[in-house]
NUDO-202312 format. One record per residue (C-alpha): residue in three letters; residue number from 1; x, y negated, z negated; chain. Coordinates in Angstrom, 1 decimal. Layout:
<ropas>
{ropa 'ALA'; NUM; {X; Y; Z}; 'A'}
...
</ropas>
This chain:
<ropas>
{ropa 'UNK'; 1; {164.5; 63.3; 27.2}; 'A'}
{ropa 'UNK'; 2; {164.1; 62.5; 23.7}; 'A'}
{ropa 'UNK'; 3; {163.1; 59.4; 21.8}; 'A'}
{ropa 'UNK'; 4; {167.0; 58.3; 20.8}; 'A'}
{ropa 'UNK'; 5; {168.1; 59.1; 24.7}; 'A'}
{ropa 'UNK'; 6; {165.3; 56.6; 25.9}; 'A'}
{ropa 'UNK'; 7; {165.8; 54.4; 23.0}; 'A'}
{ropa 'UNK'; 8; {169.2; 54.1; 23.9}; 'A'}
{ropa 'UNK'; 9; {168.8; 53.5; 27.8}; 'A'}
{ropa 'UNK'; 10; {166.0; 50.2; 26.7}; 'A'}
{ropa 'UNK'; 11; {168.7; 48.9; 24.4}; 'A'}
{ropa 'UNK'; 12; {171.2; 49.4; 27.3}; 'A'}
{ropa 'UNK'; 13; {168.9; 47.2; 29.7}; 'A'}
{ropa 'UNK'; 14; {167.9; 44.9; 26.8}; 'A'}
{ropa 'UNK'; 15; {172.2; 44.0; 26.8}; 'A'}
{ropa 'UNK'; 16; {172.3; 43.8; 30.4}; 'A'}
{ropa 'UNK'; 17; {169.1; 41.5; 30.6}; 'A'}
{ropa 'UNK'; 18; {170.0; 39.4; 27.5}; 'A'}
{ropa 'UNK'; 19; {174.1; 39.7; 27.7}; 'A'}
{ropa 'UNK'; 20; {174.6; 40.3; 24.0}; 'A'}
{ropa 'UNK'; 21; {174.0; 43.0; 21.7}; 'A'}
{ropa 'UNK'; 22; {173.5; 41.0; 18.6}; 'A'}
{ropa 'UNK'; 23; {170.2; 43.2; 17.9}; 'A'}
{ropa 'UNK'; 24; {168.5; 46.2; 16.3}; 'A'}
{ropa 'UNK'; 25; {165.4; 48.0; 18.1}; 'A'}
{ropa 'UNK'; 26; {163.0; 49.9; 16.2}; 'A'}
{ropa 'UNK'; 27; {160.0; 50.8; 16.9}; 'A'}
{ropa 'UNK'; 28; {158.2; 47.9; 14.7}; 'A'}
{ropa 'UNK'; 29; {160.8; 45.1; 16.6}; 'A'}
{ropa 'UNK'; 30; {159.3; 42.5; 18.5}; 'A'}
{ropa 'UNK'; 31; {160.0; 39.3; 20.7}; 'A'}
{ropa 'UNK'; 32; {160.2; 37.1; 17.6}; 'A'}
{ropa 'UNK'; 33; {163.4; 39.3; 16.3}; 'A'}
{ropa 'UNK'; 34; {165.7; 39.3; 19.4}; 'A'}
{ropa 'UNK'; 35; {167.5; 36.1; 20.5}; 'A'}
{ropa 'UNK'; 36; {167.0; 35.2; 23.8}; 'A'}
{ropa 'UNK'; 37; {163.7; 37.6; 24.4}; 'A'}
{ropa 'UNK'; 38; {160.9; 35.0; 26.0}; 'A'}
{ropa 'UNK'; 39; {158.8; 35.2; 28.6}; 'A'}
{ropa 'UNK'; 40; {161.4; 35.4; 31.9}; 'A'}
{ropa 'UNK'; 41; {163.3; 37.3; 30.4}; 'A'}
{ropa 'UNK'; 42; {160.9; 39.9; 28.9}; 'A'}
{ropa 'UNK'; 43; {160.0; 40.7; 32.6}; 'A'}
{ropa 'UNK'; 44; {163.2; 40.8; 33.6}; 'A'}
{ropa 'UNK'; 45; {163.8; 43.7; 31.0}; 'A'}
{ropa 'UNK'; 46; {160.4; 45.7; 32.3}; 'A'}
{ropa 'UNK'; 47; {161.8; 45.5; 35.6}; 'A'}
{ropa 'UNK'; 48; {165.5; 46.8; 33.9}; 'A'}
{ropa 'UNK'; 49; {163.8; 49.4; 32.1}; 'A'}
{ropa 'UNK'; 50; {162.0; 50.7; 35.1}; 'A'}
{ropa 'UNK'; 51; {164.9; 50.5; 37.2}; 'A'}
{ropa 'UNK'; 52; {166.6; 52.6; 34.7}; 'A'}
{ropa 'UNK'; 53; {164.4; 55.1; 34.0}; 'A'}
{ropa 'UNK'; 54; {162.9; 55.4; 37.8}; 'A'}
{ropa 'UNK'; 55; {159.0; 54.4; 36.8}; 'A'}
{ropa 'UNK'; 56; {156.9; 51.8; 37.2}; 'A'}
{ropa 'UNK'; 57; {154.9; 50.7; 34.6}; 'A'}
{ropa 'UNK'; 58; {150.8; 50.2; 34.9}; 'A'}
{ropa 'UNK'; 59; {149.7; 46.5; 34.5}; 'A'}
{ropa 'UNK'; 60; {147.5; 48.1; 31.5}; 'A'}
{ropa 'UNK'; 61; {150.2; 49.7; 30.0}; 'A'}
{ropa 'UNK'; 62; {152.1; 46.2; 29.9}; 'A'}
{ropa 'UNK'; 63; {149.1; 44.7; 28.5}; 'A'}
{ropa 'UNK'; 64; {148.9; 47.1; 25.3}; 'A'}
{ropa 'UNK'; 65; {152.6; 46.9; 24.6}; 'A'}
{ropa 'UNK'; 66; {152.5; 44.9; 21.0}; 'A'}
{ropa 'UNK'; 67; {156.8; 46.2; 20.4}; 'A'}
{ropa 'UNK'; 68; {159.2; 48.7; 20.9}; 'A'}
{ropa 'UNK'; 69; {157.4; 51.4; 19.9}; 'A'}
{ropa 'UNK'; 70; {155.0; 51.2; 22.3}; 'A'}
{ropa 'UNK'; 71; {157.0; 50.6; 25.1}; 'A'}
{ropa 'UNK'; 72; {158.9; 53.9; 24.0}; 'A'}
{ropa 'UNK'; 73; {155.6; 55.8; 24.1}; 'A'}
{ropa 'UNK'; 74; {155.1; 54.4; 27.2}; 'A'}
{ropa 'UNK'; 75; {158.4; 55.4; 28.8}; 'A'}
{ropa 'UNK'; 76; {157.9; 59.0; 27.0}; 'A'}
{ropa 'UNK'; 77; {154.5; 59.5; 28.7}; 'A'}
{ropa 'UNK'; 78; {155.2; 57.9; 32.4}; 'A'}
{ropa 'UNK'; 79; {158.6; 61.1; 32.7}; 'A'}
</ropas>
């Protein structure tokens, strides 16, 4: 699967999560730059995300994520 095809499954559980899609993800995008992205719902998009892609992420793994780049490389390395 390449980076776009997961890239575009995240932003697809990031709109189902959040219910808008009044946002950009790139690799450098954060918390801070998506409305409605806080702490409940953050976990509620891991558990979206892993739904989606059929993984489960390590609790390390979740620790190191800093933004959407590295919860790409994550999602590129658990398939």
């Amino acid at each position: 699967m390449s980076r776009e095809e997961i890239l575009s499954k995240v932003k697809e559980a990031f709109i189902t999560v959040l219910e808008h899609d009044n946002f950009e993800l790139r690799d450098e995008t954060t918390a801070d730059d998506v409305d409605g992205w806080e702490s409940v719902t953050h976990m509620m998009i891991i558990t979206e995300v892993e739904k989606s892609f059929g993984i489960k992420f390590k609790l390390m793994d979740l620790m190191n994520m800093n933004d959407i780049g590295d919860l790409l490389n994550t999602i590129k390395s658990e398939l």
